[in-house]
mmCIF file of the N, C-alpha and C atoms, coordinates in Angstrom:
data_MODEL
# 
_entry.id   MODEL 
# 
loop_
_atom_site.group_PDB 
_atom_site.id 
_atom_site.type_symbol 
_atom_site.label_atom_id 
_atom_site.label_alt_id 
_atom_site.label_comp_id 
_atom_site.label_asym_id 
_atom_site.label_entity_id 
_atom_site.label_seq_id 
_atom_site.pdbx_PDB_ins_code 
_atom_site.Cartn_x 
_atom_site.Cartn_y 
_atom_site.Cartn_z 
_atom_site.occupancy 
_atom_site.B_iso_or_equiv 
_atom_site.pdbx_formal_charge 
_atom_site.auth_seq_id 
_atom_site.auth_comp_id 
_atom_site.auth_asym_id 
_atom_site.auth_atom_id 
_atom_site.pdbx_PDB_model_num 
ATOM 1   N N  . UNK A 1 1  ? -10.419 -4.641  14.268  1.00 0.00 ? 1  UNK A N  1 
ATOM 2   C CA . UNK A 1 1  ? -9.586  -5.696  13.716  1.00 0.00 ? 1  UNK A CA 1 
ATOM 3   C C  . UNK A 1 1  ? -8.254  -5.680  14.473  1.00 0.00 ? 1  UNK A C  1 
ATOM 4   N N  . UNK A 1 2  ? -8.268  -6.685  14.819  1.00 0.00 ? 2  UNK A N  1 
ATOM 5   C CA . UNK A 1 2  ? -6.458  -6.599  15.546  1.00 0.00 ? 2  UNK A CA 1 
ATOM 6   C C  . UNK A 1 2  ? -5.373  -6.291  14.540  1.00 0.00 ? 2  UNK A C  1 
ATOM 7   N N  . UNK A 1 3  ? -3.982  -5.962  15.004  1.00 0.00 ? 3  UNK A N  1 
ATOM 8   C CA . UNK A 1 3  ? -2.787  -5.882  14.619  1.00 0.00 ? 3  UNK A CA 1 
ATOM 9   C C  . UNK A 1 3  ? -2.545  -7.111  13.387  1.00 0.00 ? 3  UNK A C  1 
ATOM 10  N N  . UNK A 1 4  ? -2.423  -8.055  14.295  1.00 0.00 ? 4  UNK A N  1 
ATOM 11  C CA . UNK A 1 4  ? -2.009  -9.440  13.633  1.00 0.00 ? 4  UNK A CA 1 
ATOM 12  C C  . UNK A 1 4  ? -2.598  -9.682  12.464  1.00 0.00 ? 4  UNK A C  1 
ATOM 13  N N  . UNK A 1 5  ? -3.926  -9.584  12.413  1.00 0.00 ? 5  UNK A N  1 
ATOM 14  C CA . UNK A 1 5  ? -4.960  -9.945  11.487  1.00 0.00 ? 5  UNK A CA 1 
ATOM 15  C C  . UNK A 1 5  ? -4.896  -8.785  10.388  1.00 0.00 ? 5  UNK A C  1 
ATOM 16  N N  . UNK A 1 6  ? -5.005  -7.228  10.719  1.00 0.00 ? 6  UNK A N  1 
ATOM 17  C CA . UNK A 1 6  ? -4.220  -6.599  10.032  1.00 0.00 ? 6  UNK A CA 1 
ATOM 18  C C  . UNK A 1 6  ? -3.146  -6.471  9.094   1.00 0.00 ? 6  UNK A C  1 
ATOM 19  N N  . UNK A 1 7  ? -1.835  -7.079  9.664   1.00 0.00 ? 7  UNK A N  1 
ATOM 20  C CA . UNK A 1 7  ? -1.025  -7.406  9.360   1.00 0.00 ? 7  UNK A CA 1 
ATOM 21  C C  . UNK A 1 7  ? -0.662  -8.451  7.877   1.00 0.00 ? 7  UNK A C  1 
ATOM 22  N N  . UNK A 1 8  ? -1.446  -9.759  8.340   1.00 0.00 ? 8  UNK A N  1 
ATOM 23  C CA . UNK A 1 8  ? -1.685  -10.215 7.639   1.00 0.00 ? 8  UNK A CA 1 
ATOM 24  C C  . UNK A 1 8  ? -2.502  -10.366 6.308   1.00 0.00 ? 8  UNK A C  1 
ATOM 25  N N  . UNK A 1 9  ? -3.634  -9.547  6.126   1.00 0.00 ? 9  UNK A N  1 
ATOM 26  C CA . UNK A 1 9  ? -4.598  -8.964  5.567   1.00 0.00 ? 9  UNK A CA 1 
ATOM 27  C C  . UNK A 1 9  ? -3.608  -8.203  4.612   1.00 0.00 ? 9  UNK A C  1 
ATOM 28  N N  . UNK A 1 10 ? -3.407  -7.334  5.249   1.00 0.00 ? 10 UNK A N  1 
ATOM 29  C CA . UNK A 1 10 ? -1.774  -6.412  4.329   1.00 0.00 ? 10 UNK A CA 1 
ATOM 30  C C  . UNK A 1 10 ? -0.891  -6.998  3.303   1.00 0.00 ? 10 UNK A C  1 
ATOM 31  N N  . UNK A 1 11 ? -0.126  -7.839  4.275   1.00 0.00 ? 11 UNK A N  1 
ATOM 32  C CA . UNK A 1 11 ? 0.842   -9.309  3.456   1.00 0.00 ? 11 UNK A CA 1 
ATOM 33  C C  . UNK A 1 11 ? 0.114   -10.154 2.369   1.00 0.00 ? 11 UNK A C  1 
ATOM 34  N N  . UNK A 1 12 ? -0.980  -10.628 2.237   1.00 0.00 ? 12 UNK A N  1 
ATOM 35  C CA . UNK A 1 12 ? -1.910  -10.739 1.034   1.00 0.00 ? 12 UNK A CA 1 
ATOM 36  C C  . UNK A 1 12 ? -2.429  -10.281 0.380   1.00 0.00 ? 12 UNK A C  1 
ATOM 37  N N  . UNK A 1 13 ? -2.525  -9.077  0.514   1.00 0.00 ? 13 UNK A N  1 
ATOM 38  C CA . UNK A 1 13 ? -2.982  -8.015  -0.754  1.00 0.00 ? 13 UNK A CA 1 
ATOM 39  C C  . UNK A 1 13 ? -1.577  -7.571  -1.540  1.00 0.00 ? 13 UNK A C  1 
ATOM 40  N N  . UNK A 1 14 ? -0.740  -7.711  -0.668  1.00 0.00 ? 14 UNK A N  1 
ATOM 41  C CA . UNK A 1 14 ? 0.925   -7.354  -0.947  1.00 0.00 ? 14 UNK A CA 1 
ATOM 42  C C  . UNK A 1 14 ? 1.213   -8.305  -2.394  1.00 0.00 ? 14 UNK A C  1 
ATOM 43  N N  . UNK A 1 15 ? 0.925   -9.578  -1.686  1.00 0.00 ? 15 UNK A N  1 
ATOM 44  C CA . UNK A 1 15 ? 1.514   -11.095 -2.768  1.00 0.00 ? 15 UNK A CA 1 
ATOM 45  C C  . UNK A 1 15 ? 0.287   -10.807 -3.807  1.00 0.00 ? 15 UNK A C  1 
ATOM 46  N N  . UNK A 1 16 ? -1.022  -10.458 -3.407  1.00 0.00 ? 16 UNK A N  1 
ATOM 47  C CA . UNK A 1 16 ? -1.839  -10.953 -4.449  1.00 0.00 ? 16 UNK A CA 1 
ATOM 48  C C  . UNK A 1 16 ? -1.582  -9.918  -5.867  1.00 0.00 ? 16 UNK A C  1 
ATOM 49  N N  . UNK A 1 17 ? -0.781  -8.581  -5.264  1.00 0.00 ? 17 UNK A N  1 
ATOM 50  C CA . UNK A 1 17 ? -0.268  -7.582  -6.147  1.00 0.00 ? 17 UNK A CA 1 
ATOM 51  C C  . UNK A 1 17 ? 0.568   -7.708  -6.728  1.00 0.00 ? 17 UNK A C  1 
ATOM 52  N N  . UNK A 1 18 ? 1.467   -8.462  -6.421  1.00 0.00 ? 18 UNK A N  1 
ATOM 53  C CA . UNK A 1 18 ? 2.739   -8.632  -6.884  1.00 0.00 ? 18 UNK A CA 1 
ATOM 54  C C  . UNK A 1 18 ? 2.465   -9.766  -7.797  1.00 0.00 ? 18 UNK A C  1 
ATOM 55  N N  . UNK A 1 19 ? 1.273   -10.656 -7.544  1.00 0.00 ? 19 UNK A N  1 
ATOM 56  C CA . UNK A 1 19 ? 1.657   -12.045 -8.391  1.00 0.00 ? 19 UNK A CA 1 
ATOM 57  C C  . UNK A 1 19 ? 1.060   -11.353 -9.379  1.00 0.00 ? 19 UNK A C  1 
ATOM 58  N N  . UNK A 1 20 ? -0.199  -10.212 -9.127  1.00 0.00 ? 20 UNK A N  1 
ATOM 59  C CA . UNK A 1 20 ? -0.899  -10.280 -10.579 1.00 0.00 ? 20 UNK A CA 1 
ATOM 60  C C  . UNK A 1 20 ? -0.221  -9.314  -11.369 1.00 0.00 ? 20 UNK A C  1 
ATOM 61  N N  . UNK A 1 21 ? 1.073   -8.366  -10.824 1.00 0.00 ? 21 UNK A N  1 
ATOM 62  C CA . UNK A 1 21 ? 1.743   -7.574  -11.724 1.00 0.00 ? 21 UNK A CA 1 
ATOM 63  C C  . UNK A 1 21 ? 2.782   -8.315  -12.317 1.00 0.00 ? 21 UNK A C  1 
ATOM 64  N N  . UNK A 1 22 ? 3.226   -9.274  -11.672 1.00 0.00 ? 22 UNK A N  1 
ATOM 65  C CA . UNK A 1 22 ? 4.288   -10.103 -12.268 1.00 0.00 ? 22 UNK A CA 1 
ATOM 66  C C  . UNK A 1 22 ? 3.297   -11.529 -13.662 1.00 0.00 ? 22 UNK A C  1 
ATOM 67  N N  . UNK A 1 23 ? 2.336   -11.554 -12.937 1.00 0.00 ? 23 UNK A N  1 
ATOM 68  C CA . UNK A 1 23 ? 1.758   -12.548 -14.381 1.00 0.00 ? 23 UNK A CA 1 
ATOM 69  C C  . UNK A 1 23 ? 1.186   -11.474 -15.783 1.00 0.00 ? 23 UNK A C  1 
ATOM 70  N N  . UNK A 1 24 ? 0.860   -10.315 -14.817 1.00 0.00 ? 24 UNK A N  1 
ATOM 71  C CA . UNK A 1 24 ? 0.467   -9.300  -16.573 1.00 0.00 ? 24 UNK A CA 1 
ATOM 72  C C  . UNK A 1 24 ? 2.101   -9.109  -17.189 1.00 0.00 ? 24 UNK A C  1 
ATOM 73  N N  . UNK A 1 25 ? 3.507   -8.809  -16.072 1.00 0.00 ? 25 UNK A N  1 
ATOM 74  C CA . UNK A 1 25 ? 4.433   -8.975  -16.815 1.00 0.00 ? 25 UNK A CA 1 
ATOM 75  C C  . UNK A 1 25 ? 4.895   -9.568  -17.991 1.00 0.00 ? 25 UNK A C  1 
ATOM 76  N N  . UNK A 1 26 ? 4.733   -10.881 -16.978 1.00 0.00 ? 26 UNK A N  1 
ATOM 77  C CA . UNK A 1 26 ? 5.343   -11.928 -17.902 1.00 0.00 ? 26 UNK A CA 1 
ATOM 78  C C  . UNK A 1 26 ? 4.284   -12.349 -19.159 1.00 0.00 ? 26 UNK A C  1 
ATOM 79  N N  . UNK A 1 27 ? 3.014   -12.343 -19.062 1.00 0.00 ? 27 UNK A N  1 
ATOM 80  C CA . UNK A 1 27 ? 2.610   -12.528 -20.466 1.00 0.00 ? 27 UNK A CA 1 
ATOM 81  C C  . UNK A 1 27 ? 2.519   -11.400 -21.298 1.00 0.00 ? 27 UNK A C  1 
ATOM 82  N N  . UNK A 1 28 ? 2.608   -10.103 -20.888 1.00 0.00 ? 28 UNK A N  1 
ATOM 83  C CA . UNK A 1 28 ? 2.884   -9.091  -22.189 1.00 0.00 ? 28 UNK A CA 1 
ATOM 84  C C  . UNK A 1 28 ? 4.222   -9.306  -22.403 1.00 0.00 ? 28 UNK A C  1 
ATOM 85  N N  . UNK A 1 29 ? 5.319   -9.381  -21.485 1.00 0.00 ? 29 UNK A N  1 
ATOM 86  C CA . UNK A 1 29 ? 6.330   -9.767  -22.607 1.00 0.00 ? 29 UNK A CA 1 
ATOM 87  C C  . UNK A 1 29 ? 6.617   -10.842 -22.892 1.00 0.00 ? 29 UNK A C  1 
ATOM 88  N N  . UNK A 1 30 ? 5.984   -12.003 -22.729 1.00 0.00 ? 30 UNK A N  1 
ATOM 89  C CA . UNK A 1 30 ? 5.935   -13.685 -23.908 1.00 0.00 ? 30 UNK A CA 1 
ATOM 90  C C  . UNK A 1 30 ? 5.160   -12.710 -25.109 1.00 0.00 ? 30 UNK A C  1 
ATOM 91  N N  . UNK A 1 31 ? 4.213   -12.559 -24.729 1.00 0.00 ? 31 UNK A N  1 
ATOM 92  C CA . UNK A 1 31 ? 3.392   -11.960 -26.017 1.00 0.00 ? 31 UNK A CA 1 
ATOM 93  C C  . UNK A 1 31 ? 4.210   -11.087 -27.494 1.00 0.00 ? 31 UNK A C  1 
ATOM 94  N N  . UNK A 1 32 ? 4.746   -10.289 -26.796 1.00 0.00 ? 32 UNK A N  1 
ATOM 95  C CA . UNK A 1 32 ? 5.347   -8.970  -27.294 1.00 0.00 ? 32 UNK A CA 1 
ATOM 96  C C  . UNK A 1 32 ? 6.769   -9.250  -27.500 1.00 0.00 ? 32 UNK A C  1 
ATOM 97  N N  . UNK A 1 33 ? 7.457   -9.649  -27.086 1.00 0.00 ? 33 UNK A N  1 
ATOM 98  C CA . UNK A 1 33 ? 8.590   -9.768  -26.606 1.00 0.00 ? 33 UNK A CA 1 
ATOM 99  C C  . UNK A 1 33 ? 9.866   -8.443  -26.045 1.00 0.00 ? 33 UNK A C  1 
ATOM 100 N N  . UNK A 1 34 ? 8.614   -7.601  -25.476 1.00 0.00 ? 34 UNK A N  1 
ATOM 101 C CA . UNK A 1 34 ? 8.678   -6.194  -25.041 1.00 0.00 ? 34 UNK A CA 1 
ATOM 102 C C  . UNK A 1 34 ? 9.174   -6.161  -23.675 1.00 0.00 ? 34 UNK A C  1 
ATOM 103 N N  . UNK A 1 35 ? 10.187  -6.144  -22.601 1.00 0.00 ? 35 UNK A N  1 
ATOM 104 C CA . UNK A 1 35 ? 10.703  -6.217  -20.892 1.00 0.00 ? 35 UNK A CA 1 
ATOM 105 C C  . UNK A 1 35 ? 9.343   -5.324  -20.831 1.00 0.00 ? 35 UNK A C  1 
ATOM 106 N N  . UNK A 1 36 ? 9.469   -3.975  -21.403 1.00 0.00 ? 36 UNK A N  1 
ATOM 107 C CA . UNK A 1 36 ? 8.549   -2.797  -20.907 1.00 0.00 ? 36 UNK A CA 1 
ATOM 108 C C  . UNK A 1 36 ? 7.440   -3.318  -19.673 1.00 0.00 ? 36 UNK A C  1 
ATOM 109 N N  . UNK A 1 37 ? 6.993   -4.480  -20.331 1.00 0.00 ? 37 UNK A N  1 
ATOM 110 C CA . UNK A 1 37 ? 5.653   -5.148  -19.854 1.00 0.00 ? 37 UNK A CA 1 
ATOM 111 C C  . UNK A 1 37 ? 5.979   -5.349  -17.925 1.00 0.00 ? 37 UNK A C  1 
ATOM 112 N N  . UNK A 1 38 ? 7.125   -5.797  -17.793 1.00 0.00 ? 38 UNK A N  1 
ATOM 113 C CA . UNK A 1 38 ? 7.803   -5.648  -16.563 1.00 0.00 ? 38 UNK A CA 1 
ATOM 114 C C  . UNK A 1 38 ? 7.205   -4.329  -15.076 1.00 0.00 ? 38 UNK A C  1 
ATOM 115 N N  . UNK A 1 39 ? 7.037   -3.112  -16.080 1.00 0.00 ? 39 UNK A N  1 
ATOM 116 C CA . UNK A 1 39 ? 6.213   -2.166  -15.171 1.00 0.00 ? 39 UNK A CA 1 
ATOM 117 C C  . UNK A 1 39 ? 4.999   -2.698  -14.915 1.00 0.00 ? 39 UNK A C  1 
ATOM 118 N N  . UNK A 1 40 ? 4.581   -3.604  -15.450 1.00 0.00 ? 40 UNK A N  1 
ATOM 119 C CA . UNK A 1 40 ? 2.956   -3.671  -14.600 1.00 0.00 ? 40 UNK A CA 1 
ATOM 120 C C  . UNK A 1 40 ? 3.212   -4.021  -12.811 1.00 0.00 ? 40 UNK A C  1 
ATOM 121 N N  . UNK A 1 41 ? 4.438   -4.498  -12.742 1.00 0.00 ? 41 UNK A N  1 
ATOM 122 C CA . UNK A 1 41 ? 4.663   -4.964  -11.189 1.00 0.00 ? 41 UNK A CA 1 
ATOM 123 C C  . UNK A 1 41 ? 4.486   -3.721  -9.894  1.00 0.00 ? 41 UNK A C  1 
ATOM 124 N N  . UNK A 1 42 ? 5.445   -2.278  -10.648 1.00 0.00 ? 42 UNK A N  1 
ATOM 125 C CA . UNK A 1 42 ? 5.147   -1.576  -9.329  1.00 0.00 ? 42 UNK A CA 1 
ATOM 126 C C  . UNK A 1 42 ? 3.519   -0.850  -9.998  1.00 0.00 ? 42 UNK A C  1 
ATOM 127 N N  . UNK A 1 43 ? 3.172   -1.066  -11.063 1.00 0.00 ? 43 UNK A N  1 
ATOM 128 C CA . UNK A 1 43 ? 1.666   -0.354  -11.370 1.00 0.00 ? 43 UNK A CA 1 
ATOM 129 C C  . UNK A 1 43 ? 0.754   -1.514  -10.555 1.00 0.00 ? 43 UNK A C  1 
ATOM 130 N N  . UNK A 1 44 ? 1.030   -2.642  -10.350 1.00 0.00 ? 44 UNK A N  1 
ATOM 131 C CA . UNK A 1 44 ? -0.175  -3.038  -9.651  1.00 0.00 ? 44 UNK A CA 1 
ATOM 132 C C  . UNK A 1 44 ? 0.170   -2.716  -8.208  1.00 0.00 ? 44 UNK A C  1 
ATOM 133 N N  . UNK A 1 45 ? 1.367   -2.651  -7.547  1.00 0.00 ? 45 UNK A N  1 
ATOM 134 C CA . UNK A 1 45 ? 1.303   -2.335  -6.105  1.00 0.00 ? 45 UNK A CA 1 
ATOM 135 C C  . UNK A 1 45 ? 0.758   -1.223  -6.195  1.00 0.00 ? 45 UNK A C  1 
ATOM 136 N N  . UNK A 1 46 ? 1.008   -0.361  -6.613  1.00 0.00 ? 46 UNK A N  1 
ATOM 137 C CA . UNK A 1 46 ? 0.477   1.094   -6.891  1.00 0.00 ? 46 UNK A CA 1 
ATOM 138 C C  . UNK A 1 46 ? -1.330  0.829   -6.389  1.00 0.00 ? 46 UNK A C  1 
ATOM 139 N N  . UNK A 1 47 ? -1.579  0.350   -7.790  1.00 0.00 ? 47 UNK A N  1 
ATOM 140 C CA . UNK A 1 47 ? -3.292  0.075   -7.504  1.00 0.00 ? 47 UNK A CA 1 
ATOM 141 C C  . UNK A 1 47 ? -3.599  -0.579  -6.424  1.00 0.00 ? 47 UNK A C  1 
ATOM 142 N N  . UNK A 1 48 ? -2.912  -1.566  -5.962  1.00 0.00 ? 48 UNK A N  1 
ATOM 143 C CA . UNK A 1 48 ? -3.513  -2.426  -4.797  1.00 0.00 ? 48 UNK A CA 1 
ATOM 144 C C  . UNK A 1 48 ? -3.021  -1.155  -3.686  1.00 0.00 ? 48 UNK A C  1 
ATOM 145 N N  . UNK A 1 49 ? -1.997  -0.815  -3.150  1.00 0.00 ? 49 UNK A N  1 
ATOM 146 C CA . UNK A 1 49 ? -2.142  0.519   -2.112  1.00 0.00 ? 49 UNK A CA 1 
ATOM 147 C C  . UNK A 1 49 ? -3.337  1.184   -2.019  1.00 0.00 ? 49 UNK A C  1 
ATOM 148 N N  . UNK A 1 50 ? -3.584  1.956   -3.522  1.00 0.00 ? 50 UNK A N  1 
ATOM 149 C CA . UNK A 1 50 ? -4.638  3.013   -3.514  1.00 0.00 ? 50 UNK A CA 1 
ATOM 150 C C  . UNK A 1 50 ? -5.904  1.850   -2.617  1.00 0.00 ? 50 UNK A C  1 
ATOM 151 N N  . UNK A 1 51 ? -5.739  0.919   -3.016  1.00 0.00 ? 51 UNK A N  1 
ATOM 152 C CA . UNK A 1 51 ? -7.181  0.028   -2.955  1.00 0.00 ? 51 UNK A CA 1 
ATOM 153 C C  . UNK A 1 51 ? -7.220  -0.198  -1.243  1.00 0.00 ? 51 UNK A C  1 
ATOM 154 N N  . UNK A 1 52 ? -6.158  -0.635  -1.108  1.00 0.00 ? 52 UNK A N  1 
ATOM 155 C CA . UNK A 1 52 ? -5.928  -0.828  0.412   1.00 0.00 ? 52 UNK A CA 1 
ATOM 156 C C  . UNK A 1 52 ? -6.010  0.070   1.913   1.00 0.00 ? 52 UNK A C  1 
ATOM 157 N N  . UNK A 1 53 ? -4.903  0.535   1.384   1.00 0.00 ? 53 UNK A N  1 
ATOM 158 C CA . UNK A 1 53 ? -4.517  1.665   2.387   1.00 0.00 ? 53 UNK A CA 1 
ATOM 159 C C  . UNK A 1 53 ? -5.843  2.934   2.881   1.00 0.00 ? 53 UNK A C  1 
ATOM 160 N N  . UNK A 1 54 ? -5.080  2.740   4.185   1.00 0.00 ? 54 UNK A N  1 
ATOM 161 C CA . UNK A 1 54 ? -6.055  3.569   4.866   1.00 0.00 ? 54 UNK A CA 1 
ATOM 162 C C  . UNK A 1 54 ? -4.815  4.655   5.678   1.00 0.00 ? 54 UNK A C  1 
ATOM 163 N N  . UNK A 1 55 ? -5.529  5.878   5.482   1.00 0.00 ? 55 UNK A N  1 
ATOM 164 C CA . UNK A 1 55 ? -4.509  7.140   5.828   1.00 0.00 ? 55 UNK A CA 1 
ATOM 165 C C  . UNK A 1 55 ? -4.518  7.088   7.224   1.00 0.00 ? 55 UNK A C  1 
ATOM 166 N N  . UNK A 1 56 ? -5.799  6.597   7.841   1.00 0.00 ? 56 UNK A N  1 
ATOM 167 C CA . UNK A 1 56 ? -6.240  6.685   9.525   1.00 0.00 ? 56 UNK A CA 1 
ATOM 168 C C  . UNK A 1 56 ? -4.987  5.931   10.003  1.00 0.00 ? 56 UNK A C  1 
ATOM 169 N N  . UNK A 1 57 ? -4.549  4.772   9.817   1.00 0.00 ? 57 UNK A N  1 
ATOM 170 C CA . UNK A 1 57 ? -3.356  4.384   10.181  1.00 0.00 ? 57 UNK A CA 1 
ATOM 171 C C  . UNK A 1 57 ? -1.662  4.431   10.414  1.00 0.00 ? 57 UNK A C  1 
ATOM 172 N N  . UNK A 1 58 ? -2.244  5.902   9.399   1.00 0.00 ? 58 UNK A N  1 
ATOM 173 C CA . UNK A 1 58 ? -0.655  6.516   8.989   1.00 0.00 ? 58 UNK A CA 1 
ATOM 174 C C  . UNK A 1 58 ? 0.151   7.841   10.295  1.00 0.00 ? 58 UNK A C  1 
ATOM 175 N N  . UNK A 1 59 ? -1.328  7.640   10.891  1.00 0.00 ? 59 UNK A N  1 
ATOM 176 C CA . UNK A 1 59 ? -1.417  9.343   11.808  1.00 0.00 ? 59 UNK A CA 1 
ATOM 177 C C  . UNK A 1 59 ? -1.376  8.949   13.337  1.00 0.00 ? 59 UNK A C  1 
ATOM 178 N N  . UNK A 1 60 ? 0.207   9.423   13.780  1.00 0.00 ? 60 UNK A N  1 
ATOM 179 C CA . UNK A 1 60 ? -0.006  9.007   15.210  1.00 0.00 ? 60 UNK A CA 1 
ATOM 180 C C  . UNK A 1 60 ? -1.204  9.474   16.066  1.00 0.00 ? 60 UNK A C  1 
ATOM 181 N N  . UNK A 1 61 ? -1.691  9.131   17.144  1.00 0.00 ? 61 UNK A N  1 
ATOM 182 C CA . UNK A 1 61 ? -3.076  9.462   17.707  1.00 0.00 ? 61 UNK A CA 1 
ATOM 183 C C  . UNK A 1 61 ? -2.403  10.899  18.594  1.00 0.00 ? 61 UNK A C  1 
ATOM 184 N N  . UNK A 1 62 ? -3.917  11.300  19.126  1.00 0.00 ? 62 UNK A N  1 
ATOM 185 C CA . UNK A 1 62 ? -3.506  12.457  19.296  1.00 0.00 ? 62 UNK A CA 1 
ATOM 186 C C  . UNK A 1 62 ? -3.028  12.421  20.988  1.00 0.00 ? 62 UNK A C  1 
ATOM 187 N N  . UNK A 1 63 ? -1.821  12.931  21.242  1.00 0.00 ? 63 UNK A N  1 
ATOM 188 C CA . UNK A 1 63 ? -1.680  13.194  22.222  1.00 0.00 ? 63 UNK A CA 1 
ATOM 189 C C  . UNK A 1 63 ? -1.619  14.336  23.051  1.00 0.00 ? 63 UNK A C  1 
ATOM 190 N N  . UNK A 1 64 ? -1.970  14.093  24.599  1.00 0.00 ? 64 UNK A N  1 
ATOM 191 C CA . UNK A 1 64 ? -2.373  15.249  25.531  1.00 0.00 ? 64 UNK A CA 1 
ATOM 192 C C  . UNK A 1 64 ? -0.948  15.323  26.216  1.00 0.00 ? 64 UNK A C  1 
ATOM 193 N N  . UNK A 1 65 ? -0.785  16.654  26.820  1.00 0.00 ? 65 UNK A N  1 
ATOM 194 C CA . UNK A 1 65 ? 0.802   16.868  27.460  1.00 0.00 ? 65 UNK A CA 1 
ATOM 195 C C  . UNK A 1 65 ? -0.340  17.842  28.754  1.00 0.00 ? 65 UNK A C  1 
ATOM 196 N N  . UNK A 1 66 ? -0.279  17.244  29.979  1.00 0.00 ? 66 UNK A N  1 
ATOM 197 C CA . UNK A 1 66 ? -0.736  18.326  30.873  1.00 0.00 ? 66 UNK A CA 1 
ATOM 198 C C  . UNK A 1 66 ? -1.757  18.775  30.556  1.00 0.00 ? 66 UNK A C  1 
ATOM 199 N N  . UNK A 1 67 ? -3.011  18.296  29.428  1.00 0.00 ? 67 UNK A N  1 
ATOM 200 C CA . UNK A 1 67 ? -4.130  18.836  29.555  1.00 0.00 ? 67 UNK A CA 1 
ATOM 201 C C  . UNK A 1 67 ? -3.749  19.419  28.650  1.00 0.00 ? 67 UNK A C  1 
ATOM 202 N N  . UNK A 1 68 ? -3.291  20.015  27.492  1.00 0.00 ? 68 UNK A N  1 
ATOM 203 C CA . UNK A 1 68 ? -2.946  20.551  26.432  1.00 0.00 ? 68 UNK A CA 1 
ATOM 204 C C  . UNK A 1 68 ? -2.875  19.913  25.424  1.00 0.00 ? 68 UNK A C  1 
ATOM 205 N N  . UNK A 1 69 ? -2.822  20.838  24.232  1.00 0.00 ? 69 UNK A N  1 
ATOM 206 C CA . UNK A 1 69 ? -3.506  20.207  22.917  1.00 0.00 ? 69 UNK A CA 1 
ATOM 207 C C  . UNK A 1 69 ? -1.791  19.964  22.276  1.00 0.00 ? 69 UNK A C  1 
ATOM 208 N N  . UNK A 1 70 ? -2.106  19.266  21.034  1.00 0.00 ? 70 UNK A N  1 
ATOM 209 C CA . UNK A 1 70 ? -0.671  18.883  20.647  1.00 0.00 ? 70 UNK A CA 1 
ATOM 210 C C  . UNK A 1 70 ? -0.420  20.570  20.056  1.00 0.00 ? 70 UNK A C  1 
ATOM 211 N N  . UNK A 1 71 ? 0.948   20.463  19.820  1.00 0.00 ? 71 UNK A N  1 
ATOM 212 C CA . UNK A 1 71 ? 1.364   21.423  19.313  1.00 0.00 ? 71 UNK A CA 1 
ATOM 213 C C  . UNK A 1 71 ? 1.723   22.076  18.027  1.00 0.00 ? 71 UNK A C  1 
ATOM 214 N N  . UNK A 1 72 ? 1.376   20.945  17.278  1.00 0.00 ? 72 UNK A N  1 
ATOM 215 C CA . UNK A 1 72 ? 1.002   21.236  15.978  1.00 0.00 ? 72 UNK A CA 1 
ATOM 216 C C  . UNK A 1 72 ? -0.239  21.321  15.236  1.00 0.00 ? 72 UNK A C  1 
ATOM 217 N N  . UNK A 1 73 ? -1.375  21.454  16.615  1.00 0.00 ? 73 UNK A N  1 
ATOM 218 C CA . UNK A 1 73 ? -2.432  21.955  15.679  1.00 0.00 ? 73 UNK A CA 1 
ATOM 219 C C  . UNK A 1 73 ? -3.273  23.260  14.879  1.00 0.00 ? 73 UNK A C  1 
ATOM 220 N N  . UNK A 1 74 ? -2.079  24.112  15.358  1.00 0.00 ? 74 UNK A N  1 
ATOM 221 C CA . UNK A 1 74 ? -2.014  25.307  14.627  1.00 0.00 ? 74 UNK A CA 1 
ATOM 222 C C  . UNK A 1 74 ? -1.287  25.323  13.017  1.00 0.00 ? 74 UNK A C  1 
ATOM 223 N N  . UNK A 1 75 ? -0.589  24.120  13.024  1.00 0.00 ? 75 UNK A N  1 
ATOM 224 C CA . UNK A 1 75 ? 0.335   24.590  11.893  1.00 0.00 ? 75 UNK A CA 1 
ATOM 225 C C  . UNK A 1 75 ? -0.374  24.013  10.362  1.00 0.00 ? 75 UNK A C  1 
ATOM 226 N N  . UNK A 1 76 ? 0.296   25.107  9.529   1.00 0.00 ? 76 UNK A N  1 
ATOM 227 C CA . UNK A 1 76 ? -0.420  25.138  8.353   1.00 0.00 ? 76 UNK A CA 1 
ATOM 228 C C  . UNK A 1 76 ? 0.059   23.687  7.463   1.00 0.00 ? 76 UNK A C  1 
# 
């Protein structure tokens, strides 16, 4: 998958998280008349991350120095 497409893919799971934590917001507190309800916003980014995210992307690749291994692959 390219960057771009990536990218974008990202940015819509982003909005689609945010709209659906901000609409469970706002109708538990019309409902309730409770703000509390307000946390569903970072609980759904939360869930949409877990759902999303991929760790492989988080990890610079491995690099060679002179034919040598990186230097932190000893460390605990």
């Amino acid at each position: 998958m390219s960057a771009s497409r990536n990218l974008k893919n990202r940015l819509a799971w982003f909005v689609v998280c945010l709209s659906a934590g901000a609409a469970a917001g706002m109708a538990g507190a019309w409902f309730t008349g409770n703000p509390s309800w307000y946390l569903a916003i970072p609980v759904a980014l939360a869930l949409g991350w877990l759902r999303v995210a991929n760790p492989d992307e988080c990890t610079p690749p491995a690099t060679r120095r002179a034919g040598r291994a990186p230097d932190d692959d000893g460390a605990p």
